[in-house]
C-alpha positions, 0 to 999 in steps of 0.5 A, a space after each residue: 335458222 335465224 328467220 325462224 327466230 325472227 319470225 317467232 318473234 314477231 309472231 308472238 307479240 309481247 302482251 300489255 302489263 295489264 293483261 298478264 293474268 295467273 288465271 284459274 290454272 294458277 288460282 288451283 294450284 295456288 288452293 292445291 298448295 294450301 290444302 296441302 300445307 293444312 293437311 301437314 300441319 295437322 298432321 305434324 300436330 296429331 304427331 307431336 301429340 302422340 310424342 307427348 303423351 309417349 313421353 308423360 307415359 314413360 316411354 322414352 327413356 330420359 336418363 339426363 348426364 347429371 343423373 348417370 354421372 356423366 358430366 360432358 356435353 356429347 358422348 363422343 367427346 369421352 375420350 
């Protein structure tokens, strides 16, 4: 078992610092990962929008504490 350790290792030489490359694998996934993140954040703004005009149209129900009389920080903290 350990001569095939050792003839791994020395099948197998370390390569220069200079020659260590990403190459095209990880230059594809590096723009699949950009792509990506440009897809979500326009997605993510297309959906704030929508939460936006939501709320100018009135549809979420903004009953502030001041407004109900209630006057503590959470709900659950009523005792």
């Amino acid at each position: 078992m350990t001569n095939l350790v050792v003839l791994a290792a020395a099948s197998d030489p370390r390569p220069d610092d200079n020659n260590v490359v990403a190459g095209w694998v990880g230059f594809v996934v590096f723009l699949a990962l950009v792509v990506a993140v440009v897809f979500i954040l326009r997605s993510f703004t297309k959906q704030l929008k929508k939460v936006r005009q939501a709320q100018e149209a009135g549809v979420f129900d903004e009953e502030k504490p001041e407004e109900s009389g209630d006057t503590s920080e959470h709900p659950s903290q009523k005792a």
